[in-house]
Structure formats: C-alpha cells, structure tokens
MDTraj code that builds the backbone (N, CA, C; nanometers):
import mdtraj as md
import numpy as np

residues = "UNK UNK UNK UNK UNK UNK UNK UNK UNK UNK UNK UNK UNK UNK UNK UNK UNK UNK UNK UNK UNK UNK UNK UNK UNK UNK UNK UNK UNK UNK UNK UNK UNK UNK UNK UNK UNK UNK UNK UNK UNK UNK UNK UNK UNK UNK UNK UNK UNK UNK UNK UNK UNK UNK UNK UNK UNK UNK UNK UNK UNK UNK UNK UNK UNK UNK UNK UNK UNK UNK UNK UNK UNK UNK UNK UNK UNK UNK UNK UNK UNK UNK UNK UNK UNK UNK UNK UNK UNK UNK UNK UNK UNK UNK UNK UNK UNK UNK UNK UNK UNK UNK UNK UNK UNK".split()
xyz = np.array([
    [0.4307, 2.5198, 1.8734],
    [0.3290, 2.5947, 1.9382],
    [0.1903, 2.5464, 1.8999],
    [0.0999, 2.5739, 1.9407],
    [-0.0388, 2.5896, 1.9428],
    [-0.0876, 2.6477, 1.8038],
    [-0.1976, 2.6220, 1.7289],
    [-0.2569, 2.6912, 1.6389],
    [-0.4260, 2.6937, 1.6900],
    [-0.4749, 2.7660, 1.6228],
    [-0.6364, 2.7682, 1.6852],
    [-0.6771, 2.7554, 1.5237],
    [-0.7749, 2.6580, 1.5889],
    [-0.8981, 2.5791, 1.4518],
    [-0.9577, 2.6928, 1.4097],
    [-0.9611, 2.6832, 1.2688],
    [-1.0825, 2.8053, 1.1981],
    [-1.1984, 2.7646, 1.2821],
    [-1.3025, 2.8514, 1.2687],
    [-1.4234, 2.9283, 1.3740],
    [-1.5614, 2.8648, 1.2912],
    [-1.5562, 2.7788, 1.3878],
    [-1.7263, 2.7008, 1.3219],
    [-1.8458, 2.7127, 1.4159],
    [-1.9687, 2.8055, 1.3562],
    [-2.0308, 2.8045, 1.5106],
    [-2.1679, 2.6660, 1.5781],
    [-2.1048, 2.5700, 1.4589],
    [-2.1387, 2.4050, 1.5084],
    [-2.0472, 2.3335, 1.5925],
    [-1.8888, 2.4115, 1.5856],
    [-1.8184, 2.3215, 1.6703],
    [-1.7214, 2.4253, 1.7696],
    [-1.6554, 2.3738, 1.8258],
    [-1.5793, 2.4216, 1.9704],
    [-1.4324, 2.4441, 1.9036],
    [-1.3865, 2.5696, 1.9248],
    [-1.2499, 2.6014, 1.8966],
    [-1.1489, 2.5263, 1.9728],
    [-1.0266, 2.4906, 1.9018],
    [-0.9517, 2.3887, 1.9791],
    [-0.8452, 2.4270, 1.9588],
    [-0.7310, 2.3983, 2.0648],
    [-0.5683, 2.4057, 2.0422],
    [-0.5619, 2.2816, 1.9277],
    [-0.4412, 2.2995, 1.8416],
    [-0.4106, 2.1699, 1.7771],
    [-0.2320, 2.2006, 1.7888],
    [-0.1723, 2.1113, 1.8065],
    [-0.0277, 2.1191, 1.8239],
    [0.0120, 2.0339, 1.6847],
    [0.0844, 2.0803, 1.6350],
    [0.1034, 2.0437, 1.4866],
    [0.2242, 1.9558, 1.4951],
    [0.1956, 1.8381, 1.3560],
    [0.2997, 1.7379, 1.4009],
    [0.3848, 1.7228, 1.3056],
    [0.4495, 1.8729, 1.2398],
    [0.5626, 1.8864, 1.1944],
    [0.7085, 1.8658, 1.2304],
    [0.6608, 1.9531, 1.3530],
    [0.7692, 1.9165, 1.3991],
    [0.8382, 1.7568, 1.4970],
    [0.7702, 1.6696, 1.5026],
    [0.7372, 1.5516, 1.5452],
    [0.8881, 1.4546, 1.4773],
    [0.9614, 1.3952, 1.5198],
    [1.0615, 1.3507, 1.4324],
    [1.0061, 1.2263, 1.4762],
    [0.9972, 1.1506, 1.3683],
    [0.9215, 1.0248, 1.3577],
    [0.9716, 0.9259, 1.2222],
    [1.0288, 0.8247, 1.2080],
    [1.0483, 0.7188, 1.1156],
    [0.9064, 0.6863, 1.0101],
    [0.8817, 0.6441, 1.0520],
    [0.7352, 0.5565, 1.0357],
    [0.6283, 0.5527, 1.1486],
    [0.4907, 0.5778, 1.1061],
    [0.3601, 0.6158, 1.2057],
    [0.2871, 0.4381, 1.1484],
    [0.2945, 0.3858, 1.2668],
    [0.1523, 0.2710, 1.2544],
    [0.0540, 0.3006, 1.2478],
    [-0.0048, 0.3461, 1.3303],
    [-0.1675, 0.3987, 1.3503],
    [-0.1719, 0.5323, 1.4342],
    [-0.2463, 0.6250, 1.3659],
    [-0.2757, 0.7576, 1.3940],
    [-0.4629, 0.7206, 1.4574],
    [-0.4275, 0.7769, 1.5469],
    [-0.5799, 0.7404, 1.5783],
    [-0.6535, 0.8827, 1.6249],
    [-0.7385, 0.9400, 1.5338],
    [-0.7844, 1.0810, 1.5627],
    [-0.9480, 1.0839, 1.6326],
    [-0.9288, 1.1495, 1.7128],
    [-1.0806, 1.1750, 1.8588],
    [-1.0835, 1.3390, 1.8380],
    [-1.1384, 1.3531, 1.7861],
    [-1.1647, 1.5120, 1.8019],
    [-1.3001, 1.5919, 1.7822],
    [-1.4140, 1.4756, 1.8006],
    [-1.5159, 1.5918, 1.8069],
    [-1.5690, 1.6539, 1.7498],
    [-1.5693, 1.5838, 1.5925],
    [-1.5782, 1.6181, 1.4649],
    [-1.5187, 1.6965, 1.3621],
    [-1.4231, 1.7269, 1.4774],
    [-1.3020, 1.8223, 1.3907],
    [-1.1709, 1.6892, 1.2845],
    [-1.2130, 1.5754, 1.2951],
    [-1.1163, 1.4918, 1.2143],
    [-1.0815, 1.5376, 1.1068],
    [-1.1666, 1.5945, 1.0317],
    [-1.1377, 1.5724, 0.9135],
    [-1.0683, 1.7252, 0.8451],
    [-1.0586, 1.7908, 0.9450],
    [-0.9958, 1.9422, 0.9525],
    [-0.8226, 1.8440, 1.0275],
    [-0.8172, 1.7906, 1.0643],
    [-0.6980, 1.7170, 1.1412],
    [-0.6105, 1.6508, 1.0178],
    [-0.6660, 1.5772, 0.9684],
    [-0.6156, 1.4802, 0.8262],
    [-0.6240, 1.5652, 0.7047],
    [-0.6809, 1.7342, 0.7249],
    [-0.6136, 1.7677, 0.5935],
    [-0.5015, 1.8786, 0.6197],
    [-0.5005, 1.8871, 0.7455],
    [-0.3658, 1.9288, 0.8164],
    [-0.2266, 1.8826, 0.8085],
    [-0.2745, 1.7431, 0.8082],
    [-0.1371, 1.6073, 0.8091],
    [-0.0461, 1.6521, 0.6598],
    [0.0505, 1.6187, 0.6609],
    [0.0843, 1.6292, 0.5370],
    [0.1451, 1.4790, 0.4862],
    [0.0586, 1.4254, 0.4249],
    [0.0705, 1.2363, 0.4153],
    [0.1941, 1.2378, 0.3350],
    [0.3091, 1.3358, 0.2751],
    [0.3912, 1.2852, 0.2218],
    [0.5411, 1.2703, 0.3088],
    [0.5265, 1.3981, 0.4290],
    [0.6118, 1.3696, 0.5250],
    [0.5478, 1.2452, 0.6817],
    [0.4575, 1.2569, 0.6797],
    [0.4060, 1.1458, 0.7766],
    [0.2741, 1.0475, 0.7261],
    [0.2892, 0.9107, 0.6998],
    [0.1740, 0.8962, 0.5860],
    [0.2080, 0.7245, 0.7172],
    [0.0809, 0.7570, 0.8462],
    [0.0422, 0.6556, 0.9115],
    [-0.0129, 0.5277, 0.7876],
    [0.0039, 0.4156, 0.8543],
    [-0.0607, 0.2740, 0.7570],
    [-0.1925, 0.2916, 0.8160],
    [-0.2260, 0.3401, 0.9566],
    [-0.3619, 0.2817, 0.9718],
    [-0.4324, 0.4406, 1.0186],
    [-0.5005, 0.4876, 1.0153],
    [-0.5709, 0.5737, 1.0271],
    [-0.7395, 0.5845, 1.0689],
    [-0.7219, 0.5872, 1.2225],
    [-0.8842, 0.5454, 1.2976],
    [-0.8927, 0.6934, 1.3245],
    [-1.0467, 0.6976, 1.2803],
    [-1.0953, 0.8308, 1.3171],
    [-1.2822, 0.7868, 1.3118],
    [-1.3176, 0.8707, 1.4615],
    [-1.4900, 0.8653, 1.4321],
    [-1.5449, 0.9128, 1.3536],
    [-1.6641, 0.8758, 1.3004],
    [-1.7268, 0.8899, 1.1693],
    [-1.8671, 0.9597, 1.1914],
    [-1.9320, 0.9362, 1.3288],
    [-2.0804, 0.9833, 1.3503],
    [-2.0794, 1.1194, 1.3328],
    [-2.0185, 1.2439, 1.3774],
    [-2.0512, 1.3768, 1.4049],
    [-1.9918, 1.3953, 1.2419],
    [-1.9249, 1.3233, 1.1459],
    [-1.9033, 1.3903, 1.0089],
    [-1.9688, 1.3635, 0.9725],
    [-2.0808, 1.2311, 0.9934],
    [-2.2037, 1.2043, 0.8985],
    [-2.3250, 1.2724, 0.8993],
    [-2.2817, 1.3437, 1.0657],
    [-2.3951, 1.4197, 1.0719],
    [-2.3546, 1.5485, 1.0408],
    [-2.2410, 1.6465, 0.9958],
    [-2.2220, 1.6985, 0.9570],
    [-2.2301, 1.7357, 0.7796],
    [-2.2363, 1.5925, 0.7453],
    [-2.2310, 1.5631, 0.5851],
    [-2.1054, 1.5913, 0.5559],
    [-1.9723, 1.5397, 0.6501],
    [-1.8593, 1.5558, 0.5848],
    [-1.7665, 1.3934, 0.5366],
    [-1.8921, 1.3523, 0.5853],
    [-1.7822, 1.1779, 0.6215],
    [-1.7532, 1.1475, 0.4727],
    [-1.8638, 1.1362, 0.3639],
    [-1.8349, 1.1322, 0.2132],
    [-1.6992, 1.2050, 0.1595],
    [-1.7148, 1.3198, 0.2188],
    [-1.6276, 1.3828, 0.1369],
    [-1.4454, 1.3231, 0.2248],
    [-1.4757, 1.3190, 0.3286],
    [-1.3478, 1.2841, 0.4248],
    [-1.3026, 1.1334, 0.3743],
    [-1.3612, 1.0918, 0.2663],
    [-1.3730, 0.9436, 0.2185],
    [-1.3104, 0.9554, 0.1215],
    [-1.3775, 1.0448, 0.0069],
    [-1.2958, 1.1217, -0.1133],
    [-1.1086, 1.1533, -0.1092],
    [-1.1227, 1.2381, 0.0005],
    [-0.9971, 1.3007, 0.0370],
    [-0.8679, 1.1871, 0.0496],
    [-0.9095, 1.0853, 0.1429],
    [-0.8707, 0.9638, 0.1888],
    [-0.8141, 0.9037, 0.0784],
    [-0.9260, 0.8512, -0.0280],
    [-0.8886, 0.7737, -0.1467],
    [-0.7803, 0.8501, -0.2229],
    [-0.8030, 0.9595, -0.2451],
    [-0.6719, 1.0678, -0.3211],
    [-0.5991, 1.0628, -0.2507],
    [-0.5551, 1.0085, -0.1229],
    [-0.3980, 1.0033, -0.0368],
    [-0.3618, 0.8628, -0.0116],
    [-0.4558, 0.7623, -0.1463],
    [-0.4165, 0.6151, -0.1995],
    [-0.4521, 0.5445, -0.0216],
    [-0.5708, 0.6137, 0.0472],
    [-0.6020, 0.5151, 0.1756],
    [-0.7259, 0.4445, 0.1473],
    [-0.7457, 0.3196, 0.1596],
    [-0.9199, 0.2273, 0.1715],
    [-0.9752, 0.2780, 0.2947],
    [-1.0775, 0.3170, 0.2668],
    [-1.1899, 0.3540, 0.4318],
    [-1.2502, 0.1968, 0.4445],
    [-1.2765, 0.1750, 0.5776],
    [-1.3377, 0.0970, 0.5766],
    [-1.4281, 0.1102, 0.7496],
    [-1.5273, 0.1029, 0.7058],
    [-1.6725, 0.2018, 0.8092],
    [-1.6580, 0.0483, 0.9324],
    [-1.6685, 0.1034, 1.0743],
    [-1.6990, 0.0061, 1.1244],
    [-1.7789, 0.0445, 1.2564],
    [-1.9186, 0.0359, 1.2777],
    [-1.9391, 0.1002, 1.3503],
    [-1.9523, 0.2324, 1.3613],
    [-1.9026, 0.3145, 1.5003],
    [-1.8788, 0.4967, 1.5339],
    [-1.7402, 0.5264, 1.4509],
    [-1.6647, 0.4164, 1.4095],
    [-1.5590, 0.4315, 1.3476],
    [-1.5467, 0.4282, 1.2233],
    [-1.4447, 0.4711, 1.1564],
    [-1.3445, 0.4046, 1.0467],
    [-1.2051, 0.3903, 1.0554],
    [-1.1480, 0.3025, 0.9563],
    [-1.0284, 0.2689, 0.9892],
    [-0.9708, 0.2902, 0.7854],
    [-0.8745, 0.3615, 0.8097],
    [-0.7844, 0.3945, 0.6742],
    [-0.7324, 0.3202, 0.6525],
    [-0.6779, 0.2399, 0.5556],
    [-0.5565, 0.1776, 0.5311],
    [-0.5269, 0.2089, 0.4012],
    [-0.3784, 0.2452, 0.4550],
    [-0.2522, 0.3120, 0.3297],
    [-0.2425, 0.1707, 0.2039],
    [-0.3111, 0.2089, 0.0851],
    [-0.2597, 0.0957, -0.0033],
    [-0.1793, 0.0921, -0.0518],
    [-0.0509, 0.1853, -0.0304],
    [0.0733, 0.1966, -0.0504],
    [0.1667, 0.0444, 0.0610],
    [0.1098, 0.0904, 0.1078],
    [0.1740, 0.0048, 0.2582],
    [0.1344, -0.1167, 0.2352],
    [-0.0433, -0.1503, 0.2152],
    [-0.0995, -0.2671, 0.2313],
    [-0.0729, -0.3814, 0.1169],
    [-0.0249, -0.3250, -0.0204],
    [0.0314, -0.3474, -0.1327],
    [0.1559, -0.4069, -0.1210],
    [0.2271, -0.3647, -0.0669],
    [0.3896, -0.3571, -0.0455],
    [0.4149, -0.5450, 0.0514],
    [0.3141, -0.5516, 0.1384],
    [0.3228, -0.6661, 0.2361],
    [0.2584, -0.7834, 0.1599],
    [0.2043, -0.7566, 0.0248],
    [0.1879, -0.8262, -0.0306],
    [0.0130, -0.8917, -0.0101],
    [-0.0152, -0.7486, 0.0131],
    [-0.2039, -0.8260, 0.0539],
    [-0.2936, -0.7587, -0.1329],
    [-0.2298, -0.7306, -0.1977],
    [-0.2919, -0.6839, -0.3183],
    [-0.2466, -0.6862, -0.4415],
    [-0.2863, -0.7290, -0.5449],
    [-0.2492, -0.7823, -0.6570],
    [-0.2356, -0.6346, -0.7309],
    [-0.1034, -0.5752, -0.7514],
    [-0.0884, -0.5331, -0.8059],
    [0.0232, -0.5348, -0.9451],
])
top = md.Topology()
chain = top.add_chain()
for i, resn in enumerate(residues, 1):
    res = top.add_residue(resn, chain, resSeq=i)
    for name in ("N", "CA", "C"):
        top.add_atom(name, md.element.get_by_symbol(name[0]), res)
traj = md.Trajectory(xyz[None], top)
C-alpha cells in the first residue's frame, strides 16, 4: 500500500509505495527523483535487505534545504562514496566497489 510522507510545509505530501515488499536479488542502480524528498526516501530503504551498488539522487533542493551534508553523512555510515556531479550525485556501495577489486583493501 501507499504511505503518506511526514508533513513539511516547504515540501508537497507524497504517496511513497514501499519497497519491502519488492522481491528482488540484487539492485544495480536505484535512481531517486523526488523533489527533495530523497533523502526522507534513502532513510526509508533498509540497505541491509536491499543495498543498490549505485545510488543517483538530485542534490540541488537538499543543498538548498541544508540537507545534502547531512544525506552525505548518512550515506558514508551505509559504507556508500558520494560523489557530486553536477544537479546530481551518484553513491557507490564500497562494499560492492571493493569486492570487484577497484580498492585496496
């Protein structure tokens, strides 16, 4: 079912369909558009049952929110590299990126 976003009166209430129930192997790239609600989206996720390698989400309306720092923070504690590009960023799982052999660990 449907859940409704906590009540921000900077942003627009939204359906979010939750992706628990989602039966899924492995996620390549999660790519989140929402209007500045991302970062309410990715702490929704639960990265230990679905933990995408790549993770694109826009960055302008959190910077102007003053959440993009902290959505950076959050990121690094779920072992992802941000990396800013543009209106974007792009996550990458260093669990994953490690494993293929791109990091000296």
């Amino acid at each position: 079912g449907f859940q409704k976003c906590k009540t921000n009166p900077n942003k627009r209430a939204a359906g979010v369909k939750s992706l628990e129930n989602v039966r899924m192997l492995s996620l390549d790239l999660l790519q989140i558009d929402v209007e500045g609600l991302d970062y309410e989206v990715m702490q929704a996720l639960d990265f230990d049952k679905l933990r995408p390698k790549l993770v694109s989400f826009e960055n302008v309306v959190l910077a102007r929110n003053g959440e993009y720092l902290e959505t950076m923070g959050y990121l690094s504690k779920k072992d992802y590299f941000v990396k800013h590009l543009s209106e974007n960023s792009l996550a990458i799982d260093l669990r994953w990126f490690s494993g293929i052999g791109f990091c000296n660990n």
